[in-house]
C-alpha positions in Angstrom: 99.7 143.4 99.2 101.5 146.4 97.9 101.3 148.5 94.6 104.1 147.9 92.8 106.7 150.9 93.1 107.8 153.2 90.8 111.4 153.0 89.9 113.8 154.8 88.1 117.3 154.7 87.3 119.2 157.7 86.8 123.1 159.2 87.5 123.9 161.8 90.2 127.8 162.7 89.5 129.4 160.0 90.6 126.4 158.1 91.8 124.2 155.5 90.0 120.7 156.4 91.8 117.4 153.9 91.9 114.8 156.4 92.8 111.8 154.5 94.0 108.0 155.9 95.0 105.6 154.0 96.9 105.3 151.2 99.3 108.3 148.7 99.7 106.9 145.3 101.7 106.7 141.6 101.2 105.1 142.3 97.3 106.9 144.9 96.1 110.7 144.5 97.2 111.7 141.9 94.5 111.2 144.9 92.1 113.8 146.5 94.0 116.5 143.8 94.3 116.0 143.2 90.6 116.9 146.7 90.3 119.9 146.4 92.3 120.7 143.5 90.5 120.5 145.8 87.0 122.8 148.1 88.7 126.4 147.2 86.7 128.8 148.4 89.3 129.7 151.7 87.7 130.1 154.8 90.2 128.7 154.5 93.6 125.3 153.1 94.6 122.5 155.6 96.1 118.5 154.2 96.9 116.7 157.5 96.7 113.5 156.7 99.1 112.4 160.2 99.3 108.9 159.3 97.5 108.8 156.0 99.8 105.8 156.0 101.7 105.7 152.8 103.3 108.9 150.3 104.0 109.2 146.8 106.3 111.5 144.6 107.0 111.4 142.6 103.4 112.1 146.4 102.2 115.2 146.5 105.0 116.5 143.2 103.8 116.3 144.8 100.1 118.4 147.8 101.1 120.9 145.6 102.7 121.4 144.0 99.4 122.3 146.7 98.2 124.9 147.5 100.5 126.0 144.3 100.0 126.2 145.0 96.0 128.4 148.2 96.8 130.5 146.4 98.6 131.1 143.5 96.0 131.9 146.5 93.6 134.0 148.6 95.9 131.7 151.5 95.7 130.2 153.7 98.1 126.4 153.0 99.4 123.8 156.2 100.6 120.1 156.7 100.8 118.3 159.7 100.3 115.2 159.5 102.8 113.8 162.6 104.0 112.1 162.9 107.7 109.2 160.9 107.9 108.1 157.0 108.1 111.5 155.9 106.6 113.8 158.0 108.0 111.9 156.7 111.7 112.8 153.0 110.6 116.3 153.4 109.7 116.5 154.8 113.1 115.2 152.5 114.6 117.1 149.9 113.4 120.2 151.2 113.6 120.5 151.2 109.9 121.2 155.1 109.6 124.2 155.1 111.5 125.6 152.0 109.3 125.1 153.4 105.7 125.3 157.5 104.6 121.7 158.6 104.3 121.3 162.2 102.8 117.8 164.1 103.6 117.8 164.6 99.6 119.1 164.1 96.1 120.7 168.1 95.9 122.9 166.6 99.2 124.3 164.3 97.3 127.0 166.4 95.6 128.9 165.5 92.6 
């Protein structure tokens, strides 16, 4: 099981940013789709996973809701995720050529 992440909400110019820490997996990512769920649909939507250590496929499915959410809104959807264990899995699905991921929060603009 995973230690619950840390999660903050916070707004980037036009974004509405959930900044998470930690592990996402099978324990932790309903805290994250509640999040999402928090998220009212004002500016666009951004996951910051730049203190992410850890994320599988219930974390994936998480994120996809999210994009999902956006798109209900019709607002934009990014990601922040540096290079590392993340960034390797939204390769390797495929999933960083689908949504805009930024290597940080500065890239995000306004």
């Amino acid at each position: 099981m995973g230690i619950e992440p840390t999660i903050e909400h916070r707004r980037h110019g036009r974004w509405y940013v959930i900044g998470l820490g930690g592990e996402i997996d099978l324990a932790t990512a309903p805290a994250l789709e509640t999040a999402i769920a928090e998220w009212d649909g004002s500016g666009d939507l951004c996951i910051d996973l730049s203190a992410v250590s850890f994320i599988d496929s219930t974390g994936l499915r998480a994120l996809i809701s999210g994009s999902h959410a956006a798109e209900d809104h019709d607002s934009s959807f990014c990601l922040v995720a540096p290079e590392g264990p993340v960034t390797k899995l939204l390769e390797i699905t495929g999933l960083d050529d689908a949504w805009n991921v930024f290597a940080s929060p500065a890239d995000l603009g306004d």
